[in-house]
C-alpha positions in Angstrom: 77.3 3.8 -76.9 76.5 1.2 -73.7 78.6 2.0 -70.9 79.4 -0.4 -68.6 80.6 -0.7 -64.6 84.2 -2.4 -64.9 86.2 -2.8 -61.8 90.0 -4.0 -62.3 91.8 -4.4 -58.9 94.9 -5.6 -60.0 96.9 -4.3 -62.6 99.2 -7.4 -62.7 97.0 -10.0 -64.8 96.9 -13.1 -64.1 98.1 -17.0 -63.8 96.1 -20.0 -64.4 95.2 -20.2 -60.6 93.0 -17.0 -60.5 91.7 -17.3 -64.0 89.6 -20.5 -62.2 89.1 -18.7 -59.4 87.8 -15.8 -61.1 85.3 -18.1 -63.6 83.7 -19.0 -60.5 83.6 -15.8 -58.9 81.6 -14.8 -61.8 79.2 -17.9 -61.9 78.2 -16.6 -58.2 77.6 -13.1 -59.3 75.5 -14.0 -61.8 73.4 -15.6 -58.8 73.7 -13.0 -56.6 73.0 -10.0 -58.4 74.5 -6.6 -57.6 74.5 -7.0 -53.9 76.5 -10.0 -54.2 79.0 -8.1 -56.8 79.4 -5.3 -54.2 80.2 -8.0 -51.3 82.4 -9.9 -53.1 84.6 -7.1 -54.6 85.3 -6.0 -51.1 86.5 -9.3 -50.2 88.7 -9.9 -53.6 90.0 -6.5 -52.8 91.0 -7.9 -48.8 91.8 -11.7 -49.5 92.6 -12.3 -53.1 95.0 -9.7 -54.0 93.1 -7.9 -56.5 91.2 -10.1 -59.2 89.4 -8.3 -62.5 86.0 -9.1 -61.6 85.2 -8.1 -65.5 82.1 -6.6 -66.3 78.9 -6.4 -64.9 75.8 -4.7 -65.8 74.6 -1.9 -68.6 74.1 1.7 -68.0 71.5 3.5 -70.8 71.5 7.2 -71.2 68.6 9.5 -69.7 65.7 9.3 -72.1 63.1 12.1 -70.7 62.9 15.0 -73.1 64.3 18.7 -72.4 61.7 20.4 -70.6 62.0 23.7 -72.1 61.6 21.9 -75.5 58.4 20.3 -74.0 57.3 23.3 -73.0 58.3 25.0 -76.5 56.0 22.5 -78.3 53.4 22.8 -76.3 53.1 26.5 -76.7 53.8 26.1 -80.4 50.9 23.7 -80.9 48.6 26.0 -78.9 49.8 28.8 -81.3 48.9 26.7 -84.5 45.7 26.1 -82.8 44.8 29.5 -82.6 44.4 29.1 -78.5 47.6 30.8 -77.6 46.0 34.3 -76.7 43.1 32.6 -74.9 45.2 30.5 -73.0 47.7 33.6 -71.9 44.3 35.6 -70.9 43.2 32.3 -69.0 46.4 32.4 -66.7 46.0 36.2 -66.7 42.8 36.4 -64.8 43.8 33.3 -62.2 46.9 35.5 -61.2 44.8 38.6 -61.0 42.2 36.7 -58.9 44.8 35.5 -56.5 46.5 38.5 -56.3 42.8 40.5 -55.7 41.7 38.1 -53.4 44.5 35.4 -52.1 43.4 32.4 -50.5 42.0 32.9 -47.1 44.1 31.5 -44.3 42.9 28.0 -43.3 42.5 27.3 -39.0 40.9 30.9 -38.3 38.0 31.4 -37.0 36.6 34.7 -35.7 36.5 35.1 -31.9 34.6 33.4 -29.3 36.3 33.0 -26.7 38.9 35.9 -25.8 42.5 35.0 -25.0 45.9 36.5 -23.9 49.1 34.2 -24.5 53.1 35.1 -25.3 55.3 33.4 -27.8 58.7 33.4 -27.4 60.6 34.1 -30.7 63.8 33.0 -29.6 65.6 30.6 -32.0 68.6 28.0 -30.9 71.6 28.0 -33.2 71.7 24.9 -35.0 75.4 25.8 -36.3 77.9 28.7 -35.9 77.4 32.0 -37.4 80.1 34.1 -38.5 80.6 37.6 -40.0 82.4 37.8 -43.5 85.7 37.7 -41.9 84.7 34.2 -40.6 84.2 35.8 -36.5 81.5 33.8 -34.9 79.0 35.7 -33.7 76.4 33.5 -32.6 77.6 29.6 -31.1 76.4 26.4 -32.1 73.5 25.6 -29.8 73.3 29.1 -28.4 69.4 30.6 -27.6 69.0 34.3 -29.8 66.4 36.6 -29.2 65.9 38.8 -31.9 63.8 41.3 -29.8 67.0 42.2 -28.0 67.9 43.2 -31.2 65.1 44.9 -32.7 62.3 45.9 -30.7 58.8 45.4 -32.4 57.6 49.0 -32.6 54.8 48.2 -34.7 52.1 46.2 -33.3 50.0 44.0 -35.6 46.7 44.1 -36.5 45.2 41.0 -37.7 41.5 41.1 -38.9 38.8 39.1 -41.3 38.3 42.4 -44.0 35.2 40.5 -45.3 34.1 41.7 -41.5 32.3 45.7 -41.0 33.2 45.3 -37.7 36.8 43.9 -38.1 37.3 46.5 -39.9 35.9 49.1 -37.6 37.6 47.7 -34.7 41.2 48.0 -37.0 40.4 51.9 -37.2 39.7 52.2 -33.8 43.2 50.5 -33.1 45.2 52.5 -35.6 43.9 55.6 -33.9 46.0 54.4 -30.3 48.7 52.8 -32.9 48.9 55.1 -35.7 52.1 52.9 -37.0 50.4 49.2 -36.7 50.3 47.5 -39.6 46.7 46.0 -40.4 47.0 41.8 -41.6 44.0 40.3 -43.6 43.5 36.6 -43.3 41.0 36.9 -45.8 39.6 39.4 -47.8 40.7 41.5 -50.8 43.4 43.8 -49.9 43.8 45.6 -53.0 39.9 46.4 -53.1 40.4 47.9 -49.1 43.4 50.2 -49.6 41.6 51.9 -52.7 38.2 52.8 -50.5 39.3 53.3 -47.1 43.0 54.8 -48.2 45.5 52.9 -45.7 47.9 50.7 -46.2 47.5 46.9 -45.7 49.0 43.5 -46.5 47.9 39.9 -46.4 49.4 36.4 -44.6 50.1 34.5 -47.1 49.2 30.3 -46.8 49.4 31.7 -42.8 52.9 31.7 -42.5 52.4 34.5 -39.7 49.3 33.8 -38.0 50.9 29.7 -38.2 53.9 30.9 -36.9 52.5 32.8 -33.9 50.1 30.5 -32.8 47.1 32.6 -33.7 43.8 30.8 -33.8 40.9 34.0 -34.1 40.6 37.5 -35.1 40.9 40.1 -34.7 44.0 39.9 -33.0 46.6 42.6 -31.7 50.4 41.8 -31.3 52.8 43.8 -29.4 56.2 43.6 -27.5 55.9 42.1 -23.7 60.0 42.9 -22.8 61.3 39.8 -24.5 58.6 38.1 -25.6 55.3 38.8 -27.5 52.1 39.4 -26.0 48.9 38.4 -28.3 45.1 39.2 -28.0 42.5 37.6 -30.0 39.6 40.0 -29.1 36.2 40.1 -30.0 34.6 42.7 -32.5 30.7 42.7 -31.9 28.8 45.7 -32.1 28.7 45.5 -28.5 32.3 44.9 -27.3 32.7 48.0 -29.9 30.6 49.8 -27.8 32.3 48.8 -24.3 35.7 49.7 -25.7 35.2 52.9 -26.9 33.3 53.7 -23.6 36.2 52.5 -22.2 38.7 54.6 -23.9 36.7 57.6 -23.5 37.0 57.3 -19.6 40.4 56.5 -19.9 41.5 59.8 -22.4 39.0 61.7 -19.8 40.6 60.4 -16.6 43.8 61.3 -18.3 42.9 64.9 -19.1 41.9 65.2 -15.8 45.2 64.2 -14.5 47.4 66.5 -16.1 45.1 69.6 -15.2 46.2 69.0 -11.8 49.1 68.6 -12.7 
């Protein structure tokens, strides 16, 4: 059934005198278009008292099919076709790739030049926050640092696993931070917990590393007081080297310290 856009704005009818007047309201809609219908039933509305402007326009019902009965079909004709099975193994071994070996994280490169910066994760209130008995707790346009909330006790570890010495340079950092988590931006980090046995997880599309402002790995994060404090480091064989040396003297100088203690 067409359904129509009717506006009546006067519920008393008529007279002669607005029967004429409302012929040639309608001549000047049909000019005008819609616009012209929407300006002109303001004004009947303010100056004329309310005049039946009639009708104007068609509305047709949504044609597009059901999409769950598109999809339906489609699966149905793939079934007749005998490519049902195939095309279920097919979007099988894409999810299985992706989850084996997701997407590396686009914008990182590994380190050349070494760098220390912060980032401040505080956040400003865009409205109030209240509890579930409707206290606000946080003000619209307030500043929140959620570090004076929860402390990061766990810095984060994020390496290239396609790297030997990424990698070696992770184990070296989870033996000073046995509870840091280890990050891949690329890689497969399935594959890497079977053979070396820890646990490890992935940035997906760089939501972290974006976030933080991270540029090249490896890269440590750790809690500076209120802020966080980021190193993207090198991971040669030689700065390898230097840093173990370097921890040696330090674990040596520290031995030494308590003895005289």
């Amino acid at each position: 059934m067409e359904r129509v856009l009717q506006i009546n704005l006067s519920p008393d009818g008529g007279g002669s005198q607005k029967m004429k007047r409302q012929k040639r309201i309608k001549t000047i809609l049909g000019r005008l278009g819609i616009v012209g219908y929407l300006f002109l039933q303001s004004i009947a509305a303010k100056e004329l008292g309310g005049l039946n402007l009639g009708t104007f326009g068609a509305l047709f019902p949504v044609e597009e099919n059901n999409l769950i009965e598109v999809i339906q079909a489609r699966l149905a004709k793939l079934q007749q076709e005998g490519t049902l099975e195939k095309h279920q193994q097919k979007i099988q071994a894409k999810i299985k790739k992706q989850v084996e070996r997701p997407t590396p994280v686009e914008g990182i490169i590994h380190t050349v030049e070494p760098r220390t910066f912060t980032f401040d994760p505080s956040i400003t209130v865009t409205s109030d926050l209240k509890d579930h008995q409707g206290t606000v707790f946080h003000h619209k346009g307030e500043r929140v640092n959620p570090l004076k909330l929860r402390e990061l006790t766990k810095p984060l570890l994020f390496i290239d696993a396609d790297v030997p010495e990424h990698i070696t340079w992770a184990f070296f950092m989870l033996k000073r931070h046995p509870l840091a988590k280890v990050i891949l931006v690329k890689g497969a980090p399935l594959q890497m917990m079977k053979d070396l046995g820890i646990q490890v997880f992935f940035d997906q599309f760089g939501k972290i590393t974006h976030k933080l402002g991270i540029k090249q790995v490896p890269a440590i994060v750790r809690q500076d007081g209120l802020l966080l404090k980021i190193e993207e480091v090198k991971a040669d064989a030689a700065t390898l080297v230097a840093t173990r040396h370097k921890e040696a003297q330090r674990l040596k100088t520290s031995k030494t310290s308590k003895q005289r203690a």
